[in-house]
Backbone bond lengths (Angstrom), bond angles and torsions (degrees), N, CA, C in turn:
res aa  C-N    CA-C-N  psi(-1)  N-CA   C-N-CA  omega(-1)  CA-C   N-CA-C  phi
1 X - - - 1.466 - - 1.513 110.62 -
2 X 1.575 111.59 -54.82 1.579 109.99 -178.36 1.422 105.94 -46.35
3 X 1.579 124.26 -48.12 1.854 121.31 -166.41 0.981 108.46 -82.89
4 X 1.691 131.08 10.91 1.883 113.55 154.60 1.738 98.40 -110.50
5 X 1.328 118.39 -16.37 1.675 108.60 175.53 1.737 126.22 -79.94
6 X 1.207 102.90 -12.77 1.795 109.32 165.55 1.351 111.08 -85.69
7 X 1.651 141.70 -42.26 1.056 117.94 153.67 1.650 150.48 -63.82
8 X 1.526 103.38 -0.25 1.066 121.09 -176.68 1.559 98.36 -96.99
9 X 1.522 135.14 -58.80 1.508 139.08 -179.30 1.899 87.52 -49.11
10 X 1.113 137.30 -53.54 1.207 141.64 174.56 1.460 117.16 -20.03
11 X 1.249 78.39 -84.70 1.973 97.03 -177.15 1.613 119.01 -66.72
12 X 1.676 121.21 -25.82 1.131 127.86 135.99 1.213 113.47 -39.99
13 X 0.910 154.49 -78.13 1.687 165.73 -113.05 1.559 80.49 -96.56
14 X 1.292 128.96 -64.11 1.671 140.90 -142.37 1.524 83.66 -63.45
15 X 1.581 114.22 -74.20 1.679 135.97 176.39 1.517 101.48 -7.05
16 X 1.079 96.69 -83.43 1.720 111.19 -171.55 1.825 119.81 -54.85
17 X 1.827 96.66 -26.10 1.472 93.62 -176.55 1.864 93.72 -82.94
18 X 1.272 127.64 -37.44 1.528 137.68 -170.97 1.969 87.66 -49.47
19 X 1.357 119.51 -56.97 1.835 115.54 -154.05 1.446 87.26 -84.97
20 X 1.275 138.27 -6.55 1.601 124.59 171.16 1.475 106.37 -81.77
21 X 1.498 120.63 -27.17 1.352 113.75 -170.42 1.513 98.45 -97.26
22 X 1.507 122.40 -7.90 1.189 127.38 179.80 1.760 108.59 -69.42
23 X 1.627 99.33 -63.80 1.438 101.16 179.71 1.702 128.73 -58.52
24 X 1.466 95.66 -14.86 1.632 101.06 -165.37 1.624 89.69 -85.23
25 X 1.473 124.82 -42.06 1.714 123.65 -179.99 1.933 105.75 -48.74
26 X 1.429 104.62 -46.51 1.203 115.46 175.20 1.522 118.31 -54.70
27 X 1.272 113.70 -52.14 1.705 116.60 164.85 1.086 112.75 -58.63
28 X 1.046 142.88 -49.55 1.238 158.77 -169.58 1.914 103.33 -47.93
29 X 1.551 92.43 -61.77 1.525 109.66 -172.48 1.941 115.59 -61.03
30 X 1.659 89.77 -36.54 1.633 96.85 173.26 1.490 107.02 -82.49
31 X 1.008 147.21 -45.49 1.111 144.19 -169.12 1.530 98.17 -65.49
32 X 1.561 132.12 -38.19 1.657 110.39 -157.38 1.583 92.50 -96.03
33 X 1.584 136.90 3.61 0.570 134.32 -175.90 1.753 144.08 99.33
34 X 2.063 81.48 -9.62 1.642 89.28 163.66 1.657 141.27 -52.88
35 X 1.079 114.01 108.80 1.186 115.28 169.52 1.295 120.02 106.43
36 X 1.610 115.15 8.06 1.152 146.35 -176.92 1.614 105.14 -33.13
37 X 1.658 113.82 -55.45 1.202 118.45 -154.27 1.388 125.59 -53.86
38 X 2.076 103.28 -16.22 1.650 100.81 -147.06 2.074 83.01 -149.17
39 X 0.961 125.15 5.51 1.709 130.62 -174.35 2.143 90.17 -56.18
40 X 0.912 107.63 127.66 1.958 121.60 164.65 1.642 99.55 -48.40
41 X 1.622 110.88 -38.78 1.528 84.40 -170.93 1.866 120.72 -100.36
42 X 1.536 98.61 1.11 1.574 88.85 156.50 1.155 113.83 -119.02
43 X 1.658 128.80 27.62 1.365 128.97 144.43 1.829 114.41 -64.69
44 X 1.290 104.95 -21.44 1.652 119.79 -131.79 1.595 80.94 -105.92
45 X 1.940 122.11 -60.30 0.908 122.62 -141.20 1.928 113.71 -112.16
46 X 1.464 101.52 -19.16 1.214 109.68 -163.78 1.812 104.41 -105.31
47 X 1.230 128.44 -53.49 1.381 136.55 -174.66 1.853 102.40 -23.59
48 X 1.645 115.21 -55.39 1.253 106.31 176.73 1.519 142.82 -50.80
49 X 1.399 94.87 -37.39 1.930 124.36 176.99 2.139 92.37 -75.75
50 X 1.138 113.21 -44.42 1.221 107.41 174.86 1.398 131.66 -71.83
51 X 1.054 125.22 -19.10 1.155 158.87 160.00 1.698 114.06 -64.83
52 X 1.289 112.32 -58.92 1.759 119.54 162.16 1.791 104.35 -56.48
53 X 0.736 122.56 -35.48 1.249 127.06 -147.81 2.246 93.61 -75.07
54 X 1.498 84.99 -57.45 1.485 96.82 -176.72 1.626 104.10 -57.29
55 X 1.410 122.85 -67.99 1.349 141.70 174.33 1.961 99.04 -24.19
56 X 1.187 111.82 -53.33 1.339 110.45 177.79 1.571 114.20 -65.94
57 X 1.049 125.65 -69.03 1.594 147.69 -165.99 1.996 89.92 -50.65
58 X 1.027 111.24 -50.54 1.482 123.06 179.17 1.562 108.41 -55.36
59 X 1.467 119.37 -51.02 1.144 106.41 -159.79 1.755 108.66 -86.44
60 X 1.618 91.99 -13.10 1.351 88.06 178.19 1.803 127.85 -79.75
61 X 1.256 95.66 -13.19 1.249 122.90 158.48 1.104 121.04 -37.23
62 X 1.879 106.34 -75.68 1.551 118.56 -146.46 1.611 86.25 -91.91
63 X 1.374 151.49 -3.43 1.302 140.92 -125.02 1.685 98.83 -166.78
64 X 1.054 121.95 -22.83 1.684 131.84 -176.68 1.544 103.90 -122.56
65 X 1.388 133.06 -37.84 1.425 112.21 -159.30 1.539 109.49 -115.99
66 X 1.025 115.16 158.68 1.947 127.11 -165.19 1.417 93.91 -73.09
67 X 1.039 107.70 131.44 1.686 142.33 174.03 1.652 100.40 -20.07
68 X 1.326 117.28 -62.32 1.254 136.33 -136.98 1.875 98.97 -87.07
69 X 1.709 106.47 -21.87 1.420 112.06 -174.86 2.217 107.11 -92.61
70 X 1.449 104.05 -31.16 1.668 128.63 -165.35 1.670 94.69 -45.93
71 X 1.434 121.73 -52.29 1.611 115.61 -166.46 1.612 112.08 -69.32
72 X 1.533 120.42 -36.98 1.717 107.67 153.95 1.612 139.91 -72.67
73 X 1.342 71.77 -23.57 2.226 89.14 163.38 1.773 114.82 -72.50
74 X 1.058 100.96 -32.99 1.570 99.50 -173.98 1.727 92.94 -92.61
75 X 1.243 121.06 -39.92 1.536 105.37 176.42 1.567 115.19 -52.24
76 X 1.373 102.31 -64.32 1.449 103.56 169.04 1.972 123.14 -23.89
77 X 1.429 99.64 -61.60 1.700 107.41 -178.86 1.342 121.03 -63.05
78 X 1.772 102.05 -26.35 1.655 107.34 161.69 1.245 112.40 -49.32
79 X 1.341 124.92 -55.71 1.551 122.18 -160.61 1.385 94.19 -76.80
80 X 1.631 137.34 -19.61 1.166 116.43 164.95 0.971 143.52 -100.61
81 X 1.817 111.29 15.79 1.654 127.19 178.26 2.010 92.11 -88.50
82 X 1.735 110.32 -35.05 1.412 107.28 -169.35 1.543 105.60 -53.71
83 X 1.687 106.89 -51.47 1.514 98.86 -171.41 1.457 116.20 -58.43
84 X 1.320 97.41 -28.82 1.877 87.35 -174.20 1.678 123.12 -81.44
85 X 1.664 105.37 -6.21 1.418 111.81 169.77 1.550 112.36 -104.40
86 X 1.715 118.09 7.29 1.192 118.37 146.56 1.586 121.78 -83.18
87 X 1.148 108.12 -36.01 1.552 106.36 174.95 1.489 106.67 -72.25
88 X 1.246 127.10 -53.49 1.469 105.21 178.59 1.314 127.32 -95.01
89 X 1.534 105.31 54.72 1.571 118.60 -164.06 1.829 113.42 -36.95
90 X 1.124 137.77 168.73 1.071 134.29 172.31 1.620 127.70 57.08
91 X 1.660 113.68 11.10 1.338 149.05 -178.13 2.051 103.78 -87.10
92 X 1.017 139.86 66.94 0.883 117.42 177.07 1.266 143.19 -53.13
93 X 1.922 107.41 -11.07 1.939 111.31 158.04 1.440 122.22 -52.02
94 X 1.501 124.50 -24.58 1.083 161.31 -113.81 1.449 80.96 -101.93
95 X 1.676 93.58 -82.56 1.592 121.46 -168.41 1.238 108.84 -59.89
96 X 1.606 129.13 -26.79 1.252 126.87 -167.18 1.829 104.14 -91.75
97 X 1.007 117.55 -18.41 1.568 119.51 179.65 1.681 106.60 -95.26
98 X 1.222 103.00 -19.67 1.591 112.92 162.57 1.041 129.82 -43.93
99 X 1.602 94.44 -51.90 1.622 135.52 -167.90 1.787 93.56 -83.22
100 X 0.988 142.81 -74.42 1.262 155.05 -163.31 1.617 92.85 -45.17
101 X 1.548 121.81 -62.98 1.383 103.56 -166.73 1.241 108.32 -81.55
102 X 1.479 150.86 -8.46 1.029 141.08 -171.00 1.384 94.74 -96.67
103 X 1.493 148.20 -29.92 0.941 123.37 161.74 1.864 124.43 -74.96
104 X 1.218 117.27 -7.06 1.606 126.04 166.00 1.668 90.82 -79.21
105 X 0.656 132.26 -25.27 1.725 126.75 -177.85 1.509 114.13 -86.92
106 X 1.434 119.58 -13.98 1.386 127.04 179.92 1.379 101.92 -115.01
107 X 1.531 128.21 -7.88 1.568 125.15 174.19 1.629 91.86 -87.74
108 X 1.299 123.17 -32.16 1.767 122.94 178.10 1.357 110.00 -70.38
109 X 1.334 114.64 -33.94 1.698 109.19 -163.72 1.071 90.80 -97.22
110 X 1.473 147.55 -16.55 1.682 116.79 -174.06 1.500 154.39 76.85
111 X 1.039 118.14 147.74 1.112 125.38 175.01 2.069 109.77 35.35
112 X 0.943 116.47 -164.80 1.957 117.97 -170.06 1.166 109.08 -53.88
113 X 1.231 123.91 -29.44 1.465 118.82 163.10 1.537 122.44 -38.25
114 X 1.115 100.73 -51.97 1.925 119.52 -177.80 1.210 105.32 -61.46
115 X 1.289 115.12 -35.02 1.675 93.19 -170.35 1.705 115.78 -70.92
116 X 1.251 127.33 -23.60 1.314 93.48 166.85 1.573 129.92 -74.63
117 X 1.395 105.75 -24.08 1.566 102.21 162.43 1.378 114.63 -51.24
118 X 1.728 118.56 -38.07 1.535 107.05 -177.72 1.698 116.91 -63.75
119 X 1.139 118.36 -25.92 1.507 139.00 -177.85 1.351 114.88 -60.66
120 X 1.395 99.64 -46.78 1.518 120.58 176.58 1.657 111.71 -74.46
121 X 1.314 126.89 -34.07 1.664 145.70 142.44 1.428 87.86 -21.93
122 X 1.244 112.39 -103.98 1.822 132.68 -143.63 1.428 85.69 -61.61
123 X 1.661 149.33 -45.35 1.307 118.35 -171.23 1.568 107.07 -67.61
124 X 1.186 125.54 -40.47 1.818 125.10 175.16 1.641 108.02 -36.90
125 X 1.573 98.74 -62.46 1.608 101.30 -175.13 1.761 112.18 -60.09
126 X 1.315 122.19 -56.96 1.190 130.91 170.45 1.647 99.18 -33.99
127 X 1.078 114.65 -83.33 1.641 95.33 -176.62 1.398 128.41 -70.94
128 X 1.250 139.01 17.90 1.585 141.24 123.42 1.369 112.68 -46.26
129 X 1.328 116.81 -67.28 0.969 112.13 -171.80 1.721 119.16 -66.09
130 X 1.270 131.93 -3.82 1.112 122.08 176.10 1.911 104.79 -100.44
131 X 1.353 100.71 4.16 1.871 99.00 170.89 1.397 102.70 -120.40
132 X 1.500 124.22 -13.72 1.540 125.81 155.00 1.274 129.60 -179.80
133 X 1.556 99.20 111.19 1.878 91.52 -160.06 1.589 98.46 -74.25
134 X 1.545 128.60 -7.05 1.281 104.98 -178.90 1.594 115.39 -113.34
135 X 1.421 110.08 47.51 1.001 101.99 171.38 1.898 120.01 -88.35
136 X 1.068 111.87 168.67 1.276 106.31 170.90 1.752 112.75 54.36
137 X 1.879 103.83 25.91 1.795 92.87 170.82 1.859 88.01 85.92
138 X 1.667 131.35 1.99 1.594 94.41 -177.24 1.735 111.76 87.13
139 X 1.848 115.39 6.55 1.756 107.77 -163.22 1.750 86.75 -44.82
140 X 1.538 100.97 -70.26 1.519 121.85 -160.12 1.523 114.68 -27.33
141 X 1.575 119.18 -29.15 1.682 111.68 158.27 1.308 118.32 -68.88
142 X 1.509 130.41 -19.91 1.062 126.34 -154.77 1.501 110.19 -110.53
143 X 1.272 104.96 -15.74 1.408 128.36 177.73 1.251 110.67 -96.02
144 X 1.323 131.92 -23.34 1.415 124.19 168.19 1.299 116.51 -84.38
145 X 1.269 122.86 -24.26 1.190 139.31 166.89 1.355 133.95 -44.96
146 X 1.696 91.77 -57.19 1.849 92.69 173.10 1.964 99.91 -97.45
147 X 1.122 123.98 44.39 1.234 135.67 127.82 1.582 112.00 -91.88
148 X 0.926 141.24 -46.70 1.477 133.10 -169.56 1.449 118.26 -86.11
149 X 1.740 100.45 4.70 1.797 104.11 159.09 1.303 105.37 -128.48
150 X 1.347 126.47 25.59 1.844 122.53 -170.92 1.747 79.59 -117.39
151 X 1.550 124.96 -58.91 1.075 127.23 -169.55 1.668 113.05 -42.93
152 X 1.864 112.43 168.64 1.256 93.85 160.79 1.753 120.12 -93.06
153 X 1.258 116.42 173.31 1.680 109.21 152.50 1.056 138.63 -41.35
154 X 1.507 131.28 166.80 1.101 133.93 145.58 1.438 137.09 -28.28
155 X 1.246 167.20 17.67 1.728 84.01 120.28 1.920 109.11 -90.19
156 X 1.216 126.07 -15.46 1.377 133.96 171.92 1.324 114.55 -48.41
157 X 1.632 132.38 -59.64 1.024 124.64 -176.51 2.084 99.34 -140.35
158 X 1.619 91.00 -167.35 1.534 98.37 177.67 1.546 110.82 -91.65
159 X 1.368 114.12 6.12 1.486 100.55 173.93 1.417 133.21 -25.22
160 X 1.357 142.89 161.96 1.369 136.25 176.57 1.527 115.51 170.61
161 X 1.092 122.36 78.35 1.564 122.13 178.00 1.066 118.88 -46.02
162 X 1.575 135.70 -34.00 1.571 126.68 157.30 1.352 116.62 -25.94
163 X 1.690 93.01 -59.41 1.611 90.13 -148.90 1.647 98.26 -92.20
164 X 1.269 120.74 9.50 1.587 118.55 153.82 1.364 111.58 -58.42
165 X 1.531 99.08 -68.60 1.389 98.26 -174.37 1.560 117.01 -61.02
166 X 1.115 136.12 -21.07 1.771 110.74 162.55 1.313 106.91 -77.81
167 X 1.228 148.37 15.72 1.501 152.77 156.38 1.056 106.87 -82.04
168 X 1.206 129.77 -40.52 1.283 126.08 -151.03 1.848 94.47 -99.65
169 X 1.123 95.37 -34.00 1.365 91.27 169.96 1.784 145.23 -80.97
170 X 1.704 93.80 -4.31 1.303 107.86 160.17 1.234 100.97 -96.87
171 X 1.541 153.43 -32.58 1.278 148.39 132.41 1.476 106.93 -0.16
172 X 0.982 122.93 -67.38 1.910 126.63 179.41 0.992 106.03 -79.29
173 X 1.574 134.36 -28.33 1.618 103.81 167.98 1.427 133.86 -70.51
174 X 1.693 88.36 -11.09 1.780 85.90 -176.89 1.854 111.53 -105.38
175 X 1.694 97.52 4.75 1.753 101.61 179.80 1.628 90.80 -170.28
176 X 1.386 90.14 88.46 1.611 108.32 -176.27 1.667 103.11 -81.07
177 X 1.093 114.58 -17.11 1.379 115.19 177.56 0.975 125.77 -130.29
178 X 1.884 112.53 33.42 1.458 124.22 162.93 1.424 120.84 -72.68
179 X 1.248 102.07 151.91 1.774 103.81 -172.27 1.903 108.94 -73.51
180 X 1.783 95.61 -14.68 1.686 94.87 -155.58 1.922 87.59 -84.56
181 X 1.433 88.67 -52.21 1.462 101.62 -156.65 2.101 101.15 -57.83
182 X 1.407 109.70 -52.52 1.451 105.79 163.87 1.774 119.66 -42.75
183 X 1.148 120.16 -25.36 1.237 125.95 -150.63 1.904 94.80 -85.77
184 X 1.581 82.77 -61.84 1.732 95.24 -170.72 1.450 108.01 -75.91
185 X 1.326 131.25 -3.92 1.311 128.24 151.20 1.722 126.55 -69.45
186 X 0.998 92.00 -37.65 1.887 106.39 170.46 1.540 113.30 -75.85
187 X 1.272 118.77 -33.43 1.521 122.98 142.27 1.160 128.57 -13.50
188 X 1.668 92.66 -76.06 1.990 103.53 -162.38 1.401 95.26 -77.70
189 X 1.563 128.96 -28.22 1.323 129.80 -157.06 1.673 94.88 -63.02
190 X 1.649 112.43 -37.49 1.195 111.68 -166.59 0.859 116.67 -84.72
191 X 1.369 118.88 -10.46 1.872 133.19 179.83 1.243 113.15 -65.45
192 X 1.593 103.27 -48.22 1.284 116.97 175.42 1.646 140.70 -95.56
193 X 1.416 108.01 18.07 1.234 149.23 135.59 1.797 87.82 94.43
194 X 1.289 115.33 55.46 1.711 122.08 145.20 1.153 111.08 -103.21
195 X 1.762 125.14 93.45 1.414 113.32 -158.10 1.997 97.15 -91.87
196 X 1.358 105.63 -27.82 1.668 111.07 -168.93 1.756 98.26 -63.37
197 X 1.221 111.91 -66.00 1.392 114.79 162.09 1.719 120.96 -12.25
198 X 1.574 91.43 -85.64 1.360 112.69 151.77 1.556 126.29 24.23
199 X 1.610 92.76 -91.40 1.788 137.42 163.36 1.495 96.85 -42.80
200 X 1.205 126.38 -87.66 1.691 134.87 -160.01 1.411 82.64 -27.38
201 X 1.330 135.26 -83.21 1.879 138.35 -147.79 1.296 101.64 -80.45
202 X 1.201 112.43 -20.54 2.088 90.02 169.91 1.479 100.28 -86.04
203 X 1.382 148.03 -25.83 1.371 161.51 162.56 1.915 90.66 -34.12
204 X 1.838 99.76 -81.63 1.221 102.07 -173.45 1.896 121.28 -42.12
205 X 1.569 102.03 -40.82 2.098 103.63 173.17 0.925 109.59 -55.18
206 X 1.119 130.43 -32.26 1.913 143.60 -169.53 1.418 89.29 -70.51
207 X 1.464 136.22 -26.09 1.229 110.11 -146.69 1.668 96.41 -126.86
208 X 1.175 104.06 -14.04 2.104 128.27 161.49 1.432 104.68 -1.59
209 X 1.164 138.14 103.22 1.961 147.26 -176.82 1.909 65.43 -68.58
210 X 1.902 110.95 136.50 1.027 141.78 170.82 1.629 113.84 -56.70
211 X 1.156 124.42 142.98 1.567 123.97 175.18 1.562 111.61 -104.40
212 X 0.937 107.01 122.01 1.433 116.41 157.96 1.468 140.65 -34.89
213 X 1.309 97.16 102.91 1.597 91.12 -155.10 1.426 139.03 83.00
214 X 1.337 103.49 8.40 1.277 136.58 -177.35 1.507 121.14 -109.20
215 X 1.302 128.05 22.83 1.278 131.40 -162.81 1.347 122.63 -86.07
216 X 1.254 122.03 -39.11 1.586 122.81 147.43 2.168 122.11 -61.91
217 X 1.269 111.32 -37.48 1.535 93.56 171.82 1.499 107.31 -87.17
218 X 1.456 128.51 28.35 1.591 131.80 -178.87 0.798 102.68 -95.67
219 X 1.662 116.05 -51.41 1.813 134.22 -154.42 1.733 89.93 -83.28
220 X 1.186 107.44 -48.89 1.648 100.78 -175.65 1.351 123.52 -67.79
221 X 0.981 116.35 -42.32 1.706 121.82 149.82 1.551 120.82 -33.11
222 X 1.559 99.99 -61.17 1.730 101.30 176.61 1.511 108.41 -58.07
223 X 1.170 112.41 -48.38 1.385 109.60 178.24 1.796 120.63 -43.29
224 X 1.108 112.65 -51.04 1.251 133.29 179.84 1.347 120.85 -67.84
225 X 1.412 113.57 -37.93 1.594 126.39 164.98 1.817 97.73 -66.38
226 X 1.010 140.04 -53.90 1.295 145.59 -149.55 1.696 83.14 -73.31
227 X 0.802 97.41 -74.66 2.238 114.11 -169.47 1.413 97.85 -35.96
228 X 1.465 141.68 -42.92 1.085 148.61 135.18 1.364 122.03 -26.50
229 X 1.232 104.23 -73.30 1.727 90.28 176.36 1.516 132.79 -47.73
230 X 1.610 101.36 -28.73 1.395 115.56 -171.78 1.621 102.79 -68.23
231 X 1.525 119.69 -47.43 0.892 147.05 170.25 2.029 105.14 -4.12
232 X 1.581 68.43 -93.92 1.503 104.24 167.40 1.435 128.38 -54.08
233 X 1.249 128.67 2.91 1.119 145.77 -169.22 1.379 121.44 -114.60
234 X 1.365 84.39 -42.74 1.823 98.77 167.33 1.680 125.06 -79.06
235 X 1.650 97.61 -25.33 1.967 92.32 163.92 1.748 100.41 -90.54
């Protein structure tokens, strides 16, 4: 009995010391940060909090800070929307808030310079939308959209008000009573001189059920929908 029970307490003993040095390599690896980019539980758990994070820092930007400071502030948040749509690669909120500040960073910087930042816009959104056009309410239709009527034409850029407006209009099918997607539809309507039209969807932004956590890009929006209406009111 004793010469089969010492190799067995043995190899027990070994077992248990092998999964202690197992789990501690494993801590080890999460804690220094290996493998960060692609782990199930900050695909699973973090993308959203990261995602608020940008959405905030952004709005305080375009909506809180003096004109003259917004084009190094939004550069700055570029390099920090990239890291966070490298870490949660294959996240399409990710790509679409990517997309949002780098094109607020090319409406600040201007003139021919911007357009490759705008380029760099529509490829972010373009690939959201091919891992989920309905994420986030559909932004990524609505956001590529008022790039393809802010931009210029052909032969300079990809501009194209057509193909806004069928963006903008799957934009409202999937958040018919968003403040953004109503907003930037009453936009182009006015761009393109349907001013009665126009009215109906800046009416509807005015009337946008509030977002969560969204309380500074709400008020600035309303503001902007209103300044618009006046706009239009006065021709």
């Amino acid at each position: 009995m004793t010469s089969h029970s010492t190799p067995r307490h043995r190899s027990t003993t070994a077992n248990g010391a092998s999964r202690r040095r197992l789990l501690g390599a494993i801590a080890i690896a999460l804690f220094s940060g290996i493998g960060m980019a692609s782990p199930l539980i900050a695909q699973a758990g973090g993308v959203e909090d990261a995602v608020a994070d940008l959405q905030h820092d952004w709005e305080v930007i375009k909506y809180q800070t003096p004109n003259a400071e917004r084009e190094k502030r939004f550069e700055a948040l570029a390099a920090k929307a990239h890291q966070v749509s490298e870490t949660y690669a294959g996240r399409s909120e990710a790509l679409i808030w990517e997309g949002i500040i780098t094109a607020s960073w090319a409406g600040d910087k201007g003139g021919l310079g911007a357009l490759g930042l705008a380029k760099k816009a529509k490829a972010l959104y373009e690939s959201a939308l091919k891992i989920d056009p309905n994420a986030l309410d559909g932004s990524a239709y609505t956001s590529l959209a008022v790039l393809y009527y802010k931009v210029p034409g052909w032969p300079v850029s990809f501009g194209d008000k057509d193909k806004a407006r069928e963006l903008l209009q799957k934009g409202l099918t999937l958040n018919p009573k968003g403040i953004d997607p109503n907003f930037f539809y009453g936009e182009l309507l006015a761009e393109t001189d349907h001013r009665d039209e126009a009215l109906t969807y800046l009416e509807r932004a005015l009337q946008a059920p509030p977002r969560p956590g969204r309380q500074i890009s709400d008020a600035g929006r309303r503001d902007e929908v209103r300044a618009l209406m006046a706009k239009i009111k006065a021709h």
